[in-house]
C-alpha positions, 0 to 999 in steps of 0.5 A: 241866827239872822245876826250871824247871817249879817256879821258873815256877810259883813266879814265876807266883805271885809276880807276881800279888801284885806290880806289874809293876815290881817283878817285873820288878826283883826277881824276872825274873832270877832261877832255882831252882839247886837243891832239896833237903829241907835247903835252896833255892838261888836264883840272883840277878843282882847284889848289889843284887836279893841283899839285896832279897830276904833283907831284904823278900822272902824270906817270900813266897818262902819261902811261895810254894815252900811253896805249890807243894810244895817245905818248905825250912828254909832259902832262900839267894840265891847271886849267879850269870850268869843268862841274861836278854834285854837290849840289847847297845848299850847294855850298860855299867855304872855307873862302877866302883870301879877306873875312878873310881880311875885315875889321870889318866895311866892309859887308861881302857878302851874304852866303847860309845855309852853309860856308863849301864845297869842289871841290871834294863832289860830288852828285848822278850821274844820270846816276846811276838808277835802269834801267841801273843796271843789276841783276843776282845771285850775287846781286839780294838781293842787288838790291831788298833791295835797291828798297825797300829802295828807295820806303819807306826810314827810314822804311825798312833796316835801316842801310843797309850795303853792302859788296864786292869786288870793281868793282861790282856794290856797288856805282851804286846801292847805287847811284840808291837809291838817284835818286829813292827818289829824282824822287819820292820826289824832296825836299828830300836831298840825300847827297853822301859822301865817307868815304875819303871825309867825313874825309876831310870835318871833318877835314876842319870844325876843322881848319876853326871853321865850325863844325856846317855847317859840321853837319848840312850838314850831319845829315840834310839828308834824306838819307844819302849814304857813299861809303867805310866805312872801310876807316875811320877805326882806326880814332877814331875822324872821327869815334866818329864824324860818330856815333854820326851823325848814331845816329841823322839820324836813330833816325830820321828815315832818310835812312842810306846806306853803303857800305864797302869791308868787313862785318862789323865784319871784318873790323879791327880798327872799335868800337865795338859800331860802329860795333853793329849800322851797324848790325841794318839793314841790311847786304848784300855780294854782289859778282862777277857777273857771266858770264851771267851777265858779257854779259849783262852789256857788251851789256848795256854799248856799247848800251849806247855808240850807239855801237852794239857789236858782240856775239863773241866779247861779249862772248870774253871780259865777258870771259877773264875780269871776276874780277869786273864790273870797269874793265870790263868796262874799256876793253870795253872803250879802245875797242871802243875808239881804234876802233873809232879812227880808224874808224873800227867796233868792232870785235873779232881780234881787241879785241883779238889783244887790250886785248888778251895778258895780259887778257888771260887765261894761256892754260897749266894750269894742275891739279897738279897745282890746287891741289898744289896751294891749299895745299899750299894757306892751308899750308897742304901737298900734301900727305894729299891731296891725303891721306886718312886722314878725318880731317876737315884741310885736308878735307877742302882744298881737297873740294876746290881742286875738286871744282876747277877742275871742275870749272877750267878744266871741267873734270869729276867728276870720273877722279876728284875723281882719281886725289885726290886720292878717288875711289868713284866719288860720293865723288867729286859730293858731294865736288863741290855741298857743294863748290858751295853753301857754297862760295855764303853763305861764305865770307871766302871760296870766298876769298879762291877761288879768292886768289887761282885763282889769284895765279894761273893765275898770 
């Protein structure tokens, strides 16, 4: 159990510096199979994921262990049966040595419906339910689009298309669909695929003359779900190959869910015709949980662990970890295994102690700065900021900065109006209000705001 704990911990950690599908190739199945002072034995698959990680990997999980209190000299991949979740329909593999060698006489052994799989396509993960996803005002659309689906699929929201940042919570509730319909209706097929996986099946089925069992596998589904589309853009064949079987499914009316980092319109490197089927449905920004939010997945998750975390603790993390979910869970996975393997109880000077120093907040923040960063971030002047210029290039940047100030700093919307320069703090009033509902409704003056942060918490 403690060696779970720690491998968890570990995988956490790893995946928030990853994209989703290279975690999911490389490093999903994979487990600790033991640890000791001299040496760390990890157990891969296959091969393939073997030699991947010794050659490009292996520094970041030599770092990683190190990270979460385990300073083995050495790290070794040991090839090995590691329990994963997959599809058993379709679970055939590449044509082998031997069969491609058998002579013509020879009888060829019995297949099921497909001769193409892989290691590395996964299947829902269970864990993945409606239950355990917690709502707030960030993706309660999301969520209510997505229960909807799982009642009636192909009839309501086809394509449905979903949009944010990483880590918070798109592959969840996506996943949350397939076990809804596979619970009501055992037989139906849900296939789950990342637009990574889905490129190397493409390209696998070329080089072994398996087309067929590709597009059977794919546009056999009832409801096929296909995690970061937006890897697939500028690959025309892969792109050709995807509209064709958007076009079997939804002509079918079998449920199609996407997700991607962007809206469809800002994905570059993606058709037109592409462009125009993902508008069909419906598309849903989904965005940063909220501090509420961030406490309850928090108090979910250790719960889920058997682990009761204090308020201050709970308040402490949701507060200082504010980007995704992934990383949010991944502070609270080196929290439990540091103290498990201690033997301590979770409090608020461990965690200050394990996250305070590179999590924190910078104290000095002033709201010169603010202003600064955000003239900059628009390329207009400080001057112009503080002036009584009302063209829509400056005026823009100087909602921004007030809004800023009173989300960052608190302060009072009359000493907000001073700082930029205005006499009438009702100006400042109206500037955070339009800020504020303008950033749930605009992609753009998110990112703004996340960018400026970043740049300021850097």
């Amino acid at each position: 159990m403690e060696q779970d704990r720690l491998w968890q911990a570990v995988l956490g950690d790893i995946e928030i510096g990853l994209s989703r599908g290279n975690y999911l190739t490389w490093f999903k199945n994979t487990q600790l199979i033991k640890h000791d002072a001299d040496k760390v034995v990890v157990g891969v698959p296959n091969v393939f994921i073997k030699q991947q990680l010794e050659k490009k990997y292996n520094e970041l999980v030599t770092t990683t262990l190190r990270k979460n209190g385990v300073d083995a000299p050495v790290v070794e991949y040991k090839i090995q049966s590691v329990v994963r979740r997959s599809e058993p329909e379709e679970t055939i593999t590449l044509p082998s040595t031997a069969s491609r060698s058998a002579s013509p006489g020879t009888q060829a052994a019995p297949r099921t419906s497909s001769s193409l799989t892989h290691a590395y396509r996964q299947g829902i993960n269970e864990r993945y339910t409606f239950e355990t996803f917690v709502v707030g005002s960030g993706n309660e659309l999301a969520y209510a689009a997505c229960q909807a689906i799982a009642a009636n699929p192909g009839t309501k929201y086809n394509p449905l298309f979903l949009y944010g940042g990483v880590g918070i919570g798109k592959t969840h509730l996506m996943q949350a669909v397939g076990n809804a319909v596979s619970a009501a209706n055992p037989n139906a097929r849900v296939v789950y695929v990342t637009s990574e996986q889905f490129l190397q099946e493409f390209v696998d089925a070329l080089r072994y003359k398996k087309t067929s069992d590709f597009t059977d596998h794919y546009r056999g589904a009832d409801v096929l779900v296909v995690d970061d589309i937006q890897f697939i853009a500028g690959k025309e064949k892969v792109q050709e190959e995807f509209f064709h079987t958007f076009n079997a499914l939804h002509q079918a009316q079998k449920q199609i869910i996407i997700s991607s980092d962007k809206q469809p319109r800002d994905i570059p490197g993606f058709e037109e015709r592409m462009r125009s089927r993902f508008a069909w449905g419906m598309s849903i920004d989904m965005q940063m949980p909220d501090f509420e939010t961030r406490c309850a997945i928090l108090q979910i998750k250790a719960e889920g662990q058997h682990v009761r975390l204090p308020s201050d603790v709970v308040d402490y993390l949701a507060t200082n970890v504010s980007t995704n979910i992934r990383e949010l869970e991944g502070a609270l996975n080196q929290l439990l295994a540091f103290c498990e393997m201690r033997g301590l109880e979770p409090n608020l000077a461990i965690a200050t102690g394990l996250l305070g120093a590179s999590q924190a907040r910078p104290k000095h923040l002033s709201a010169r700065q603010i202003i600064e960063r955000c003239a900059k971030h628009y390329q207009v002047s400080i001057e112009d900021m503080i002036g009584p210029k009302r063209d829509k290039d400056i005026v823009v940047p100087r909602q921004i900065a007030m809004y800023m100030l009173r989300s960052e700093l608190h302060l009072s919307f009359p000493k907000i109006a001073r700082e930029l320069g205005r006499k009438d703090h009702t100006t400042a009033i109206h500037s955070v209000e339009k800020i504020d509902k303008e950033q749930r409704l605009d992609a753009d003056i998110r990112n703004a705001l996340a960018e400026i942060k970043e740049r300021l918490y850097a």
